[in-house]
N, C-alpha and C positions, 0 to 999 in steps of 0.2 A: 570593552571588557564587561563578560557577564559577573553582576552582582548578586551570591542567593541572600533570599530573607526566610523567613520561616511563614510554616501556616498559621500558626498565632499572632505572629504580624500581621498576617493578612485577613485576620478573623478580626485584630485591636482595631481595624483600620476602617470597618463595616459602622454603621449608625445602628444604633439600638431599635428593633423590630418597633414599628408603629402599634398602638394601639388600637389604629381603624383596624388592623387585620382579626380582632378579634368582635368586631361586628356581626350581628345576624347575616347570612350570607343569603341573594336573591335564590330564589328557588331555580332560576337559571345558570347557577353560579359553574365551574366546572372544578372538577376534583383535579387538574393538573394546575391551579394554578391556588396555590396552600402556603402554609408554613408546616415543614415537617415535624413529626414528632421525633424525639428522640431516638435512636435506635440501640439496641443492643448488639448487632454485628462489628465485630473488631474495625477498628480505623485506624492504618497507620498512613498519619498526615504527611503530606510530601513536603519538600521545598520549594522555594519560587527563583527562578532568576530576573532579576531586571536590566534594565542597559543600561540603567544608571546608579549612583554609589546610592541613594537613598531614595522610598518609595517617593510620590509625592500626593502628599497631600491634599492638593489641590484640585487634581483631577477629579471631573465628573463620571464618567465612566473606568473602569476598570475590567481589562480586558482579558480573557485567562486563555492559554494557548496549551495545548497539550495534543500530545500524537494519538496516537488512534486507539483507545481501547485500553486506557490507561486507568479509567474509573471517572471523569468526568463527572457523571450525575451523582455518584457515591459524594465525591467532593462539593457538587452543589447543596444535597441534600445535606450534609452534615456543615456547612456554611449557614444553611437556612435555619438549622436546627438550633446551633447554637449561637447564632443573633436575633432569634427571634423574628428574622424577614421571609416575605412570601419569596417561593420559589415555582419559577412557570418552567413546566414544559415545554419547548416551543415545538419539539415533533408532533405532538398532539392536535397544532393550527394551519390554520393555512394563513399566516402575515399578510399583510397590507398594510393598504392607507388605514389611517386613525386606531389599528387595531389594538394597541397596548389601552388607549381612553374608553374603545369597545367593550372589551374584555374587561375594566374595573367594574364600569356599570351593571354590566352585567352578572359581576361576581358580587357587587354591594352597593349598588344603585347608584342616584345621581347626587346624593347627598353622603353616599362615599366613596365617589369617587373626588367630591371637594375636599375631604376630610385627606385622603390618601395625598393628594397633589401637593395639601398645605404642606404634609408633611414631609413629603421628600422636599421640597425645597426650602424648608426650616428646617433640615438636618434631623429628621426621627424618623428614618424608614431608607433602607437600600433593596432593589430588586434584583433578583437572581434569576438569570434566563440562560434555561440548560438549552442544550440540542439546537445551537444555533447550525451546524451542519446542515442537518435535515429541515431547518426551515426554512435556507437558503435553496436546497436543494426541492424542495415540495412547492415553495413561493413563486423559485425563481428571482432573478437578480434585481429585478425593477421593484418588483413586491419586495423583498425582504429591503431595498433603500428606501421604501416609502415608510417601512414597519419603522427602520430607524428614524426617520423624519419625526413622524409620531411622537418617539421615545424622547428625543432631544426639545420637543415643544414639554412635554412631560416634567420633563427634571431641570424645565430652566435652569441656566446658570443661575447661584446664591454662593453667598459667603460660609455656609456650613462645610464642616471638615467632611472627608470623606467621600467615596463611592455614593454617585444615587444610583447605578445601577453595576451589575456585574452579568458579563458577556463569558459562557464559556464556546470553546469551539477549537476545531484542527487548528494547524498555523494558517491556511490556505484563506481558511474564513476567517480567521481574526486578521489577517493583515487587508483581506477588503473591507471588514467592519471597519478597523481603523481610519482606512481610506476613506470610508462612506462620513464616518463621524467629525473626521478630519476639515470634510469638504463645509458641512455644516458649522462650524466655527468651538466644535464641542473638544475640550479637552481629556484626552486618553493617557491611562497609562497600562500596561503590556506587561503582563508576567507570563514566563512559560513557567508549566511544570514543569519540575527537574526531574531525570533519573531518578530513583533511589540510590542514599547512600546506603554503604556495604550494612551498616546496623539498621537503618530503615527494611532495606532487604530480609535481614535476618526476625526482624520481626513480623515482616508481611508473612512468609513464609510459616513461622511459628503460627500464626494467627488462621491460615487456612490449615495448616497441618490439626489443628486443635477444634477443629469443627468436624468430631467427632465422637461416636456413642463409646467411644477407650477412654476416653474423661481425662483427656491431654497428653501431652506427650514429655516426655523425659528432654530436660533441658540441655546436659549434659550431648547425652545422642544425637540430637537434631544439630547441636552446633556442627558437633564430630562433623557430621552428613555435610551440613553447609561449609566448612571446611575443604571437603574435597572436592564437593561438586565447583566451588570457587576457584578451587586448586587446579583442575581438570581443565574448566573454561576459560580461563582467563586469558595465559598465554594464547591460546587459539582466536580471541578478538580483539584482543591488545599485546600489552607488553608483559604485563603480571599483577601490574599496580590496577587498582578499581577505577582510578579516574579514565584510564584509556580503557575499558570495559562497560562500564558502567550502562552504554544504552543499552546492552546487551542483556549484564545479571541485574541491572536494577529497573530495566523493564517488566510492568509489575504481571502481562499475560505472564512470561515464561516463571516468574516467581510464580504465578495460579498454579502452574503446571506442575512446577514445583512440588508443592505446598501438596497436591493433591497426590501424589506418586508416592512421597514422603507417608502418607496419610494411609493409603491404601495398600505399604506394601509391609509383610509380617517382620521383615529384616532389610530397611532400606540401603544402608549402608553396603552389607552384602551385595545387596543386587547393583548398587551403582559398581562397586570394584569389578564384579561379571560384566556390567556392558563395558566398562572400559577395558578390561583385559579383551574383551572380544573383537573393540574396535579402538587398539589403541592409536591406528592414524586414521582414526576419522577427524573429520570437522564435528565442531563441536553442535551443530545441528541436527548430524545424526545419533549425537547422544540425546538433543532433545524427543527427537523419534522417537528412539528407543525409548526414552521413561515413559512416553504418551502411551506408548503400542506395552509396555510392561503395565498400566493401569489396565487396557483394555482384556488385557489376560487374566490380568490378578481376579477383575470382574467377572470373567469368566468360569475362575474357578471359583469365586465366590457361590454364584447361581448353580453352579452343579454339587458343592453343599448343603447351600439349599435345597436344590431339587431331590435329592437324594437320600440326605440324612447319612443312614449307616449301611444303605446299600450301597456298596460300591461299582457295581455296574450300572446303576442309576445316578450315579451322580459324574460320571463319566459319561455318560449320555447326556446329562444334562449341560455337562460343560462343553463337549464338541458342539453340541446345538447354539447352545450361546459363545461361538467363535467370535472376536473380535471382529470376522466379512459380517456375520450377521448382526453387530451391535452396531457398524457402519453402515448397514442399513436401514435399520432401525431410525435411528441418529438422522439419515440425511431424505427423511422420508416426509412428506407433507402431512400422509396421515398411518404412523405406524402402527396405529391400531387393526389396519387391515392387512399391514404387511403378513405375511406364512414364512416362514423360515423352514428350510427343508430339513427334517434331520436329518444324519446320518446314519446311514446301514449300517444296522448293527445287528450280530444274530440273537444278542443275549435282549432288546428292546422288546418290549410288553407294549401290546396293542393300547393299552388304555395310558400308558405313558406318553404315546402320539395323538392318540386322538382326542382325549379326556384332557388331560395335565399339560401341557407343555406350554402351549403358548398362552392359556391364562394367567400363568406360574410366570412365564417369559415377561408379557405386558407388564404384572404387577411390581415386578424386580426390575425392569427398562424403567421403572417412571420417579426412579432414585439414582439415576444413573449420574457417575460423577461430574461425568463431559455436562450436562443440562444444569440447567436454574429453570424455577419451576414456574414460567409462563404459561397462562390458563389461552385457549382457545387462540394460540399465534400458527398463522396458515404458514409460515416462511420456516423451514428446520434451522436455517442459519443465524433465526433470530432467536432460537429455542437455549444456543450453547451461554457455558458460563463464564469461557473466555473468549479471546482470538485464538492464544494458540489450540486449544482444543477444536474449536470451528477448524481451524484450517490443516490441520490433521487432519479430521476427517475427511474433507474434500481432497485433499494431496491425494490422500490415500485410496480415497472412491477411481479417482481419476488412474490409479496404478493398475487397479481392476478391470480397465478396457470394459467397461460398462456403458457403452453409447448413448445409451438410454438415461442411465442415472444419469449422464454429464448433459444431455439438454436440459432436466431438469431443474440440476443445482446450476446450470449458466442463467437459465432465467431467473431464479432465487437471486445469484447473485447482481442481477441489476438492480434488484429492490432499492430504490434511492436509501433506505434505511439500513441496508448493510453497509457497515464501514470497513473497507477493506485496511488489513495491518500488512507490515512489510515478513510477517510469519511464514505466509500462503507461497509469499516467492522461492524463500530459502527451503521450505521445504520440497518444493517443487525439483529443487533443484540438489537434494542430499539423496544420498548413496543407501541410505534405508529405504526413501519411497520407492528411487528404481525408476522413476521413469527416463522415457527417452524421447518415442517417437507419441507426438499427440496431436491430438486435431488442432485446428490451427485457432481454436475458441478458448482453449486455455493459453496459449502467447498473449492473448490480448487480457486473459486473468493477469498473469504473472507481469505484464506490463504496469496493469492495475494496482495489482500488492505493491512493485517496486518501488511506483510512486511517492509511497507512503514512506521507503527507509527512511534508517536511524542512521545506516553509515555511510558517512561521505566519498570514500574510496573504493564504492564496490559499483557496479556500473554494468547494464545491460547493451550488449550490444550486437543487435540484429541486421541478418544480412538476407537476402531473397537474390538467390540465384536460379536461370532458368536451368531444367533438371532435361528437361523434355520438349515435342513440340506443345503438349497440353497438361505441361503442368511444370510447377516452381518448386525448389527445396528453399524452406525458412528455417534460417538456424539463427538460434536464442540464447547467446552466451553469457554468464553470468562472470565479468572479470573483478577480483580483490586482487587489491594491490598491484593492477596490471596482471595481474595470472588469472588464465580463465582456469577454474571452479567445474562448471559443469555446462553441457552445451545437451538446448531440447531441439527435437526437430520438429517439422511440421512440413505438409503440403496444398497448397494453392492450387485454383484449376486457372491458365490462361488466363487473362479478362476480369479474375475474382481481385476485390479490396481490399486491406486489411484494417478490420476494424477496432477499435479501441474507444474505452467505456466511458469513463469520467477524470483520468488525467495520464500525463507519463511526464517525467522525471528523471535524471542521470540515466539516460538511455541513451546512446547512439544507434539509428536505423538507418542502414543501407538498404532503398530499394529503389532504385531508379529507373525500374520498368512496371513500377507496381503504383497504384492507389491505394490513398490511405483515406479512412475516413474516421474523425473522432466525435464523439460525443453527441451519437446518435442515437435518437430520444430523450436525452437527455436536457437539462434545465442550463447548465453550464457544464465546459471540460476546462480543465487545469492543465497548462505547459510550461514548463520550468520549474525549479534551475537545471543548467546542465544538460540542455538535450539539443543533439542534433541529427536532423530528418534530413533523407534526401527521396524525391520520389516523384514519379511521372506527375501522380494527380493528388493536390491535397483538398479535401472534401470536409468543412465545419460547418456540423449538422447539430451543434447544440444553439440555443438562445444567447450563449454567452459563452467569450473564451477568456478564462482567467491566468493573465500571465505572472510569473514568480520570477524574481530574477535572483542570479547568481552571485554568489561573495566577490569571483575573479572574472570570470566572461560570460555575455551573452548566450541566453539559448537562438540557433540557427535551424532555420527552415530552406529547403531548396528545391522547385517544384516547378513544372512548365506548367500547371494550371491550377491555381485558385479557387475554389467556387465554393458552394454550401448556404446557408440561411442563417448564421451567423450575425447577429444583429448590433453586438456592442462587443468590444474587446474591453475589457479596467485593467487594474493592478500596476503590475511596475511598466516602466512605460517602452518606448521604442531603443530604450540602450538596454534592455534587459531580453529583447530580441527583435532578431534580424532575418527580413524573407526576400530571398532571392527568387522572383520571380517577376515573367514578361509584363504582366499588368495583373494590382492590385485595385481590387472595387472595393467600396465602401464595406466595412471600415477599417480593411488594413493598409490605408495608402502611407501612412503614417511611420508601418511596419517596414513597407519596403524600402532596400538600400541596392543602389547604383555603385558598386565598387570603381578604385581606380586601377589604370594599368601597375601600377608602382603599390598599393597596400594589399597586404599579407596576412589574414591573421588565421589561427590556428587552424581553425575548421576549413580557410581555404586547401590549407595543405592537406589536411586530412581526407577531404574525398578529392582532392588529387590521388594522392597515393589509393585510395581504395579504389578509383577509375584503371590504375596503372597497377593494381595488384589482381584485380577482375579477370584484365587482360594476358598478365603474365601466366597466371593459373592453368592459362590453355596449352602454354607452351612447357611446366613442369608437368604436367598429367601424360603429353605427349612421351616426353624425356626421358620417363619415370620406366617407358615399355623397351627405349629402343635409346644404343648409345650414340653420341657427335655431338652433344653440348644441347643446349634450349634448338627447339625446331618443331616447327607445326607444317601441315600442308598447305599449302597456300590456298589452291580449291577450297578446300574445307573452312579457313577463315576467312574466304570472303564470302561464304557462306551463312558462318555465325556473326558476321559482322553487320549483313543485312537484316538478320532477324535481329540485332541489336543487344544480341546474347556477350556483345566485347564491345569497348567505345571506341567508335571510328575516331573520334579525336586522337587520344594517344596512339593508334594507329598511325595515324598519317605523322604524328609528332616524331613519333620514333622511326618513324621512315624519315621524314626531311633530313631528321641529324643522324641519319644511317645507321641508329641502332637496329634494325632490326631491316634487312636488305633479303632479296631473294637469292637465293642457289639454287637452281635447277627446277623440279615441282614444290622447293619448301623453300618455309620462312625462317632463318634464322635471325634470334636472338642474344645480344652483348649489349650490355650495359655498363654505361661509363665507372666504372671503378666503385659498383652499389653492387653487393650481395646479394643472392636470389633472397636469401632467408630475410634481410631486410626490411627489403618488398612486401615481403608474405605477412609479417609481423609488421606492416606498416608502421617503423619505429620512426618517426619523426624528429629524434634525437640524435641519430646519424645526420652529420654534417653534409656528406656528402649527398647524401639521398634527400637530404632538405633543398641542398641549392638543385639537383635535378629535380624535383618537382617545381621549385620556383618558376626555373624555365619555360616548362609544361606551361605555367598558370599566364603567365606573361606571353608565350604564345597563342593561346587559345585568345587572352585579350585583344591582344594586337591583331587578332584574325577577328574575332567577332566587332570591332571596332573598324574596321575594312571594309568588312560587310554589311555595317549600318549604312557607312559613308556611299557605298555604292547604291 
């Protein structure tokens, strides 16, 4: 059972900022590695959970875990602020050997770097090292275990209370820190951020909403607002109560989003009661939509105000210029100073309004724009926004606009190892505002990416790659809650082509058993688990490192007739947190691979049974569907698509030997032992009957490939 504590526990818990820190600093010193000053931007502190009923004291490190995009460095900085301890950036280095003893000297030489030492191990000084993601990620896995080596020579074990240092990062990286520090003999302890509670909430929100030139906002109003917007949301991610919601409304992007919608619209209230009468059954995603896409407007008409003043054909000009297509491009542009935005034809427009006024008037009003925080000279647009969910609107949204061109762009933007993808990017992808459907097959491997990342445990991607054609595949990309798919993307493959994925996947099921998969490609490490299972011709790990995650209830499963890739170390949880069927495992997933027996059963066997045997049936409802006499295909015809491997010869012949499925004349008919078509279809695994027939299957196929060794 999770235990919360608060952030002043976890602030009483810090050792009082050393004094070395206030040393002349070498003139090599670096400005990422400080004690911050105080800040005037609102703080609402979150909570911690622990796994046990009380912190412990004793631990030398202290480990902070938090999802994506939660305020991490906000929380370091105001940690460091108010213990008076230095806090390092760690995106800013490149870790290694000795680098934390490198980096003192270098910031206060070799007489304090003695000074600093004495004192974290006399108990007067705790270090704060943000952006352990990205160091791991820029290092690589070897370098960032030797950084920690370093660290642990650092802060010797001593009898002082208290953290000598504090680690923040994803869970993905704190549960390998832990491992890395574990192996060293160092004692950890592990807090995640919590959600926000409903009053935490209520004040983040208050707190961006009042960061504004109106000089606050009306106490009374804003609750009213957060009232219904709670009211609205809540039943649609849980049950009504906050705690089954909470990763939802008390995830602090969507509270940004919030906060800024609130901030920017003349009668907020109003306008929530209009999206929601508009879409009273939508999901409640596409309300988030909608408030984003109502900022974008609002801004819109802001700038043709501006532009305008008291003319009103002018300021109508100036608003359809500044359309929310053109503040998206703006937005996701590398350098939108030379973007042109075209205006719109208009008879009543003045030449010197186009060619004099517009886009200087444009630039000047883009560079306060809400979606941004104001980074001087960053080449990456996605590293420009002031949340996730704003980032990932925009790109949802770029991507709805079949813009070719913008989506290679923002695909290479998003490998920057320094984008952190949020689980925002998926659901949006996937709501009835953005509208998409069919997309290239580079945003699958996005949305694989975002998923990774979720807060909810019962929502679940799950892709399937059927061949469509001779030279080419349909990939469908279904998003299931609660068992019910949500919304399905498509995508197409040529023959021959990959599919490729970026830096991890997560509660995904992937069917593709004629396809290759390649993960984590150029990449430093990729992440697998919890909750996933792959099946697929060729599986291909092109990262340095593959970091496994294991599951509360079952193993993530791999199934693949060929292994291969430059894959150098697998870590994390170990060979019961997954399992790779496949003919020969090399160095270093021998460990991974598992030999089943004819007699054990578990869930994923039956599940691409059934998806083998629902592959196959498919052919014979499409036939059915044209022409009446029950299930029936042409016989010519599938042993057609049988050879091209477009149907599994195995259930084939299965369903033949126990004469389900027997010829008449030029056709194949199909019966099925007392299993429903629709069953099949919906592979329900919870049907009795359709369980013990697939059982059969599975036991077959063993007792044949077990034949076949012998021979």
């Amino acid at each position: 059972m999770n235990n919360r504590t608060s952030f002043s526990s976890i602030l009483a818990s810090l050792r009082t900022g050393s004094s070395s820190f206030d040393m002349s600093r070498e003139p090599t010193g670096s400005p990422y590695i400080t004690v911050p000053s105080s800040s005037s931007t609102p703080f609402v502190a979150p909570d911690f959970e622990l796994d046990h009923a009380e912190f412990d004291s004793e631990a030398s490190v202290l480990l902070i875990s938090a999802p994506a995009a939660v305020g991490k460095s906000s929380l370091a900085n105001q940690l460091g602020a108010r213990s008076g301890n230095l806090v390092w950036d760690l995106s800013r280095f490149s870790v290694g050997s000795s680098f934390f003893v490198g980096a003192l000297v270098r910031n206060f030489g070799p007489n304090g770097l003695s000074q600093v030492t004495n004192d974290l191990r006399e108990g007067r000084a705790t270090l704060i090292l943000d952006a352990a993601d990205e160091a791991l990620s820029r290092a690589g896995a070897s370098n960032y275990a030797a950084s920690l080596e370093d660290l642990a020579r650092l802060i010797a074990p001593s009898n002082a209370a208290g953290p000598a240092a504090i680690i923040l990062g994803r869970p993905d990286t704190m549960d390998e820190t832990d491992r890395i520090l574990a192996a060293l003999g160092v004692r950890t302890q592990v807090a995640r951020v919590a959600f926000f509670s409903e009053g935490q909430a209520r004040d983040f929100v208050r707190a961006k909403a009042s960061d504004t030139e109106r000089g606050g906002v009306a106490a009374d109003e804003l609750n009213d607002f957060l009232t219904e917007f709670f009211r609205a949301v809540g039943p649609a991610v849980g049950n009504g109560e906050w705690a089954s919601s909470q990763s939802f409304l008390g995830y602090a992007p969507v509270l940004d989003a919030l906060g800024t919608f609130y901030r920017d619209q003349n009668n907020p209230l109003r306008r929530l009661s209009e999206i929601r009468k508009g879409n009273s059954n939508s999901h409640v995603w596409e309300l988030l939509a909608e408030l984003l896409e109502a900022i974008l407007v609002r801004e819109a008409e802001k700038f043709g105000q501006n532009f305008g003043g008291d003319d009103e054909r002018k300021c109508a000009f100036g608003e359809a210029s500044y359309s929310p297509q053109a503040q998206l491009l703006l937005l996701l542009s590398d350098t939108p100073e030379d973007i042109e935005i075209s205006p719109p034809t208009s008879q009543y427009a003045e030449d010197s309004w186009i060619l004099e006024e517009l886009m200087p008037r444009m630039w000047q009003w883009f560079g306060q724009h809400p979606f941004l925080k104001r980074v001087a000279d960053e080449p990456n647009p996605l590293l420009r926004f002031a949340g996730a969910a704003f980032r990932d609107y925009s790109v949802a949204s770029l991507l709805a606009a079949s813009d070719l061109a913008a989506l290679s762009r923002v695909r290479d933007y998003w490998q920057d190892p320094r984008v952190t993808p949020s689980p925002i990017f998926s659901r949006f992808c996937m709501s009835e505002v953005v509208h998409l459907s069919a997309v290239p097959i580079d945003v699958i491997s996005m949305v694989v990416d975002s998923h990774a990342t979720g807060f909810q445990p019962l929502a679940v991607l799950e892709i399937e790659v059927h061949d469509e054609q001779d030279n080419a595949s349909l990939v469908e990309c279904t998003l299931l809650e609660n068992g019910s798919p949500v919304r399905t993307l498509t995508s197409h493959m040529r023959h021959g082509e990959s599919l490729y994925l970026s830096r991890g996947i997560a509660q995904t099921i992937m069917d593709a058993p004629d396809v290759g998969v390649v993960v984590g490609s150029g990449a430093q490490d990729f992440v697998i688990g919890p909750e996933v299972i792959i099946r697929c011709s060729r599986l291909s790990t092109e990262s340095t490192e593959v970091r496994v995650r294991g599951g509360v209830d079952s193993a993530s499963e791999v199934r693949t007739d060929i292994l291969l890739g430059s894959t150098r170390r697998v870590s994390g949880a170990g060979p019961d947190s997954l399992r790779m069927t496949v003919p020969v495992a090399a160095f270093p997933w021998q460990a991974y691979r598992i030999l089943p027996s004819v007699d054990e059963f578990a869930d994923a066997d039956l599940y691409w049974a059934g998806m083998a045997t629902r592959r196959y049936l498919k052919w014979f409802v499409r036939r059915s569907l044209l022409e009446v006499g029950g299930l029936h295909y042409p016989a010519g015809q599938m042993e057609t698509i049988l050879g091209k491997n477009r149907a599994s010869a195995e259930v084939h012949e299965f369903l033949s030997e126990r004469e389900y499925v027997y010829r008449e004349g030029i056709l194949l008919r199909l019966r099925l032992p007392g299993i429903n078509g629709a069953t099949v279809l919906s592979n329900d695994l919870q049907d009795s009957a359709y369980r013990s027939f697939l059982i059969d299957f599975i036991k077959w196929t063993r007792v044949r490939s077990l034949s076949s060794e012998a021979r």
